[in-house]
Biopython code that builds the backbone (N, CA, C, O; Angstrom):
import numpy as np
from Bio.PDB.StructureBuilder import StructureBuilder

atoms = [
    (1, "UNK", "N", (28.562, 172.698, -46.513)),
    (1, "UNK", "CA", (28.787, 171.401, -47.103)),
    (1, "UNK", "C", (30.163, 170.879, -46.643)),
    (1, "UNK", "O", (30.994, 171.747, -46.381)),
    (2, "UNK", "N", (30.483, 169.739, -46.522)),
    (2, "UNK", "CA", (31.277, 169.256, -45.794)),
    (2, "UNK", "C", (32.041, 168.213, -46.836)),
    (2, "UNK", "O", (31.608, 167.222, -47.424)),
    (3, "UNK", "N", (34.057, 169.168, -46.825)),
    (3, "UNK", "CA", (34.295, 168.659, -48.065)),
    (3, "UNK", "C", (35.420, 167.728, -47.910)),
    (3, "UNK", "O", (36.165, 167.702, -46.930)),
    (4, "UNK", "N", (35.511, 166.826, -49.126)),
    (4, "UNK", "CA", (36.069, 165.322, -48.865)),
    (4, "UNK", "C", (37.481, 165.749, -48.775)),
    (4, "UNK", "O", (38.376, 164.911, -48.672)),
    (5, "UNK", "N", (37.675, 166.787, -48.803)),
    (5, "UNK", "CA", (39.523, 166.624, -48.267)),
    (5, "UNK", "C", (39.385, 166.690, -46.644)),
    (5, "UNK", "O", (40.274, 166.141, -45.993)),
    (6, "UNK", "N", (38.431, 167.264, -46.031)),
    (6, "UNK", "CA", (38.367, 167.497, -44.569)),
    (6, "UNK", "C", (38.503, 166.039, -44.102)),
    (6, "UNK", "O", (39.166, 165.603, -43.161)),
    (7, "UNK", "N", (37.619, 165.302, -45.094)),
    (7, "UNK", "CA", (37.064, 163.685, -44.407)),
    (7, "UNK", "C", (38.056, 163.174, -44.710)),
    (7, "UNK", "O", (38.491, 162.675, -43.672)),
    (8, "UNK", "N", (39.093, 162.859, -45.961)),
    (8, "UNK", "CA", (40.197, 162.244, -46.040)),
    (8, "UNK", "C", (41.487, 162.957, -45.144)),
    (8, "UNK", "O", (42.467, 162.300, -44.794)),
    (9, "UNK", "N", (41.352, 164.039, -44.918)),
    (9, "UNK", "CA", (42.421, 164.376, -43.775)),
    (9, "UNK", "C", (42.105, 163.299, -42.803)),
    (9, "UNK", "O", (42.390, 162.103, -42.748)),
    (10, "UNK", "N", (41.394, 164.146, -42.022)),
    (10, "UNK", "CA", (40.775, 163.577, -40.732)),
    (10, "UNK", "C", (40.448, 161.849, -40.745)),
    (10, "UNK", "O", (40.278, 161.481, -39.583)),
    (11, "UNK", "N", (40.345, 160.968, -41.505)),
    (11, "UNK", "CA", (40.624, 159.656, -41.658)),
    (11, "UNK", "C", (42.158, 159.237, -41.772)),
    (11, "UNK", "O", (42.722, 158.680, -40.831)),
    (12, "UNK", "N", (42.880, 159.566, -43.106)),
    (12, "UNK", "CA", (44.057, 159.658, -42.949)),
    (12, "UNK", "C", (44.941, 159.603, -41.781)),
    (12, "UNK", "O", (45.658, 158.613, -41.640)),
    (13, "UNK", "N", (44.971, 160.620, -40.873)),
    (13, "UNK", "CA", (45.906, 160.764, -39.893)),
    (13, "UNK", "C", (45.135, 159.927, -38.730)),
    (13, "UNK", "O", (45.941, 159.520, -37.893)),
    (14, "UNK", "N", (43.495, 159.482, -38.396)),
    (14, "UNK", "CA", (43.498, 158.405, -37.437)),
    (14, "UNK", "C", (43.963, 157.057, -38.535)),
    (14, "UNK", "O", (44.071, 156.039, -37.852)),
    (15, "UNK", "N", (44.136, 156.896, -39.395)),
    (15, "UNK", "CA", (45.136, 155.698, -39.653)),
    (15, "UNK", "C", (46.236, 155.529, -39.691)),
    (15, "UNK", "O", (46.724, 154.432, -39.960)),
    (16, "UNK", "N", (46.893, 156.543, -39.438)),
    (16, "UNK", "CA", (48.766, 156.538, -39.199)),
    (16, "UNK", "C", (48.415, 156.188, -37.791)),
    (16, "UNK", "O", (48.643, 155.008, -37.524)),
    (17, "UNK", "N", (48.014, 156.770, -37.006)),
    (17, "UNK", "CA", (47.529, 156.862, -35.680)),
    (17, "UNK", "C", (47.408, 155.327, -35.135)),
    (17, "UNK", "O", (48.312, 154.945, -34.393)),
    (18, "UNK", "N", (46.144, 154.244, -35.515)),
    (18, "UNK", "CA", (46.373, 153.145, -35.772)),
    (18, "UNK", "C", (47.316, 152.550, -36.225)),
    (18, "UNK", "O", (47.331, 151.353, -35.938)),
    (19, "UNK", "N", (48.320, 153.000, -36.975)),
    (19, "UNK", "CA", (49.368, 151.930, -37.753)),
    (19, "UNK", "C", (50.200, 152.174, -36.582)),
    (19, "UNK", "O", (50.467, 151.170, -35.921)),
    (20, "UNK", "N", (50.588, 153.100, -36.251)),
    (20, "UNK", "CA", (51.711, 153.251, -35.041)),
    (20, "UNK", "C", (51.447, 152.148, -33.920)),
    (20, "UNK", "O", (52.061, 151.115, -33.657)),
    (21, "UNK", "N", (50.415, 152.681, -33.403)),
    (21, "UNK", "CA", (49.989, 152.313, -32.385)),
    (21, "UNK", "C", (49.923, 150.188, -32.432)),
    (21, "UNK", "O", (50.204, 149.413, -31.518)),
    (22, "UNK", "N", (49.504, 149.913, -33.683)),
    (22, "UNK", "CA", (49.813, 148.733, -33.671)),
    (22, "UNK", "C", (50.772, 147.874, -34.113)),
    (22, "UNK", "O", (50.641, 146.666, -34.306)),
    (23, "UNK", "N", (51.776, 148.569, -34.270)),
    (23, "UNK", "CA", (53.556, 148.234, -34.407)),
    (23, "UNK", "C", (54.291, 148.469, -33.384)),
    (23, "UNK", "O", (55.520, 148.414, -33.445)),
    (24, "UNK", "N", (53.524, 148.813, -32.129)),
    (24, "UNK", "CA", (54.284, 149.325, -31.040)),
    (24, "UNK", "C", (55.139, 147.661, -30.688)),
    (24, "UNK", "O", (54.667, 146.533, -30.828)),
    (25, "UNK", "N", (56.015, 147.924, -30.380)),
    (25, "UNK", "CA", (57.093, 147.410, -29.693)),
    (25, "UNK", "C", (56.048, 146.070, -28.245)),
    (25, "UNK", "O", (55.785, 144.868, -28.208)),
    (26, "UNK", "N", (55.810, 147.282, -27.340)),
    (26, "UNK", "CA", (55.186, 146.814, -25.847)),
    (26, "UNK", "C", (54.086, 146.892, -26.079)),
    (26, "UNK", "O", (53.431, 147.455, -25.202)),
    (27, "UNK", "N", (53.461, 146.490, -27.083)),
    (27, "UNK", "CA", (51.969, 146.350, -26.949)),
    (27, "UNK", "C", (51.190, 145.256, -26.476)),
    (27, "UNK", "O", (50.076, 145.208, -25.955)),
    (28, "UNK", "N", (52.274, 144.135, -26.862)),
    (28, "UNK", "CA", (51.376, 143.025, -25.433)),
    (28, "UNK", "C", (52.749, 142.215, -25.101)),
    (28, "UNK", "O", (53.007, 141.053, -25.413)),
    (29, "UNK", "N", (53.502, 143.071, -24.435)),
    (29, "UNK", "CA", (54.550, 142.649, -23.519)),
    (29, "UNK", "C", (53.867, 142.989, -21.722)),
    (29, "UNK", "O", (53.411, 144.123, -21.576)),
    (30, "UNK", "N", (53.839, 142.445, -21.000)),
    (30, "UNK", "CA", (53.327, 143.171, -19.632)),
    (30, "UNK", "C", (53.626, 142.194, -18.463)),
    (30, "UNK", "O", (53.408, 140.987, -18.570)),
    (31, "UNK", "N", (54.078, 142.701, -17.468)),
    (31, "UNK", "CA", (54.371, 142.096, -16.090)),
    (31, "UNK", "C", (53.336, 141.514, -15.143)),
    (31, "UNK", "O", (52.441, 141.964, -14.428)),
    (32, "UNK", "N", (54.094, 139.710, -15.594)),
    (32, "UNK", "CA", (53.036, 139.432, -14.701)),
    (32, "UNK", "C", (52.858, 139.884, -13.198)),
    (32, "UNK", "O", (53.794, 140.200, -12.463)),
    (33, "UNK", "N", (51.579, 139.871, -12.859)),
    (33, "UNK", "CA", (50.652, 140.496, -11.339)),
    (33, "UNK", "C", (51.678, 139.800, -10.174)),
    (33, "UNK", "O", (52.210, 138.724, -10.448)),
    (34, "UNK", "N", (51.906, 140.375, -9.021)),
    (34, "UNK", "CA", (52.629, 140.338, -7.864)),
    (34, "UNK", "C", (51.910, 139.592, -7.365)),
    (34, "UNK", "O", (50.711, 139.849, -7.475)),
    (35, "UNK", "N", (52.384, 138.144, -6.475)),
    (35, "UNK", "CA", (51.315, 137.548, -5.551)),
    (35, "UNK", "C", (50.760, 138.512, -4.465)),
    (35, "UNK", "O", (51.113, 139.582, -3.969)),
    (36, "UNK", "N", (49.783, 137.687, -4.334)),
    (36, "UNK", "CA", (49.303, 138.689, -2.623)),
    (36, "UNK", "C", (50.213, 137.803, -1.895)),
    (36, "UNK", "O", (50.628, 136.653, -2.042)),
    (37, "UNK", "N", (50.439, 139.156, -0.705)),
    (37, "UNK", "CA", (50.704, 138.745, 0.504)),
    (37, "UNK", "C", (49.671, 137.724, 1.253)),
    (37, "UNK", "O", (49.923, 136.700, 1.888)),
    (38, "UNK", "N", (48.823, 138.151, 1.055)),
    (38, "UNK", "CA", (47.787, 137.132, 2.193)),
    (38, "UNK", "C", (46.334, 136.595, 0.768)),
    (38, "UNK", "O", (45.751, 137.479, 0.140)),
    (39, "UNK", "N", (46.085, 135.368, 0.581)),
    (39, "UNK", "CA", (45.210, 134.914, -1.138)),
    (39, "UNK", "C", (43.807, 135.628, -0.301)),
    (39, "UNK", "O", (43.747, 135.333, 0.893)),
    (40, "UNK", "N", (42.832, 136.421, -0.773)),
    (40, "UNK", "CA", (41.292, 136.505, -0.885)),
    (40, "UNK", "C", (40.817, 135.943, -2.104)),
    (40, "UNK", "O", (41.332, 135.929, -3.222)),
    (41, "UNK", "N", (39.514, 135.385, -1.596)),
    (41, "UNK", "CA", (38.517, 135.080, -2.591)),
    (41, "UNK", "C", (38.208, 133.880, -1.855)),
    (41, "UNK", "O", (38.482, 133.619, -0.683)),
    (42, "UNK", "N", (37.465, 133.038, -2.901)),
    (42, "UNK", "CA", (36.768, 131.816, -2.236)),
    (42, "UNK", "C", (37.626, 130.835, -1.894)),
    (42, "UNK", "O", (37.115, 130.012, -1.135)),
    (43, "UNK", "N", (39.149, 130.556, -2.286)),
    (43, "UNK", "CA", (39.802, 129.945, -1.805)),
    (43, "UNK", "C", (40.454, 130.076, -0.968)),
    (43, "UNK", "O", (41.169, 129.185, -0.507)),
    (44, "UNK", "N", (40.362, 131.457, -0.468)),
    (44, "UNK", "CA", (40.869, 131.693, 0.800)),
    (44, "UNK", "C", (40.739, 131.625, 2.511)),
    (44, "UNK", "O", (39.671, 132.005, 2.991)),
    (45, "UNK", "N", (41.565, 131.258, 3.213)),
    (45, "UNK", "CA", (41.103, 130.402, 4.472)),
    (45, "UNK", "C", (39.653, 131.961, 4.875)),
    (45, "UNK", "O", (39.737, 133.066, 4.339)),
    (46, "UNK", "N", (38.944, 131.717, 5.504)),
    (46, "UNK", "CA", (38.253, 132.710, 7.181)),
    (46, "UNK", "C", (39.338, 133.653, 6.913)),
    (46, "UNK", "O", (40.434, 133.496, 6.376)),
    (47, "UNK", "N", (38.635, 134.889, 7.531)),
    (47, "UNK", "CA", (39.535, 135.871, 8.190)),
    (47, "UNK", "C", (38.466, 136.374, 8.960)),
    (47, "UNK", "O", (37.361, 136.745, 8.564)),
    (48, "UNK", "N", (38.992, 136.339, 10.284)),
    (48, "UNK", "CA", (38.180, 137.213, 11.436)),
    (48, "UNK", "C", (38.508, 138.662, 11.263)),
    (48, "UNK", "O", (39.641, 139.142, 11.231)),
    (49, "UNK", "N", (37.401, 139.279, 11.157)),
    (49, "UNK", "CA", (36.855, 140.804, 11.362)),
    (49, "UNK", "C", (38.084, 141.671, 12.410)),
    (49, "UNK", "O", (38.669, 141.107, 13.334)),
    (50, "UNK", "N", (38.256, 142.852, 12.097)),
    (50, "UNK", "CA", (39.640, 143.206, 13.012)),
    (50, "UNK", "C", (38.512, 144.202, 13.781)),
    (50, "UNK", "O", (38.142, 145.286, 13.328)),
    (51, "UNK", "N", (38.109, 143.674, 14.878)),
    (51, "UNK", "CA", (36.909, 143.998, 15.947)),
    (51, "UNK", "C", (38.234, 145.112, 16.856)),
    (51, "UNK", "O", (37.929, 145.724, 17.880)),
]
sb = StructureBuilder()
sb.init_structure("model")
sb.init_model(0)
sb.init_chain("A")
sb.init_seg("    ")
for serial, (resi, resn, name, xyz) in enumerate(atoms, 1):
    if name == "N":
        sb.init_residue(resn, " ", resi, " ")
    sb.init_atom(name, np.array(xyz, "f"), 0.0, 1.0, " ", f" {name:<3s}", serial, name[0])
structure = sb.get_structure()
C-alpha cells in the first residue's frame, strides 16, 4: 500500500523544485541570435551549387 507521506514527500520537494526554478533570475533573459554571415531561406538571393 502506498503511503501518503511517500506522496506528500515526493510532491513537496517537486514543488520547491518548481518554485526555484521559477524565481530564477535568467529565466527569460537570453541573447539575441547572431546574424548570418550569408541570409538562407526564401529571401535569400540563388546560390550556385559548389560543383
Amino acid at each position: 500500500m502506498i503511503d501518503n507521506f511517500s506522496i506528500a514527500l515526493t510532491h513537496g520537494l517537486l514543488l520547491i523544485a518548481v518554485w526555484r526554478l521559477i524565481h530564477r533570475p535568467d529565466l527569460d533573459i537570453e541573447d539575441p541570435p547572431e546574424p548570418d554571415a550569408e541570409p538562407r531561406g526564401f529571401f535569400a538571393p540563388e546560390s550556385k551549387p559548389d560543383a
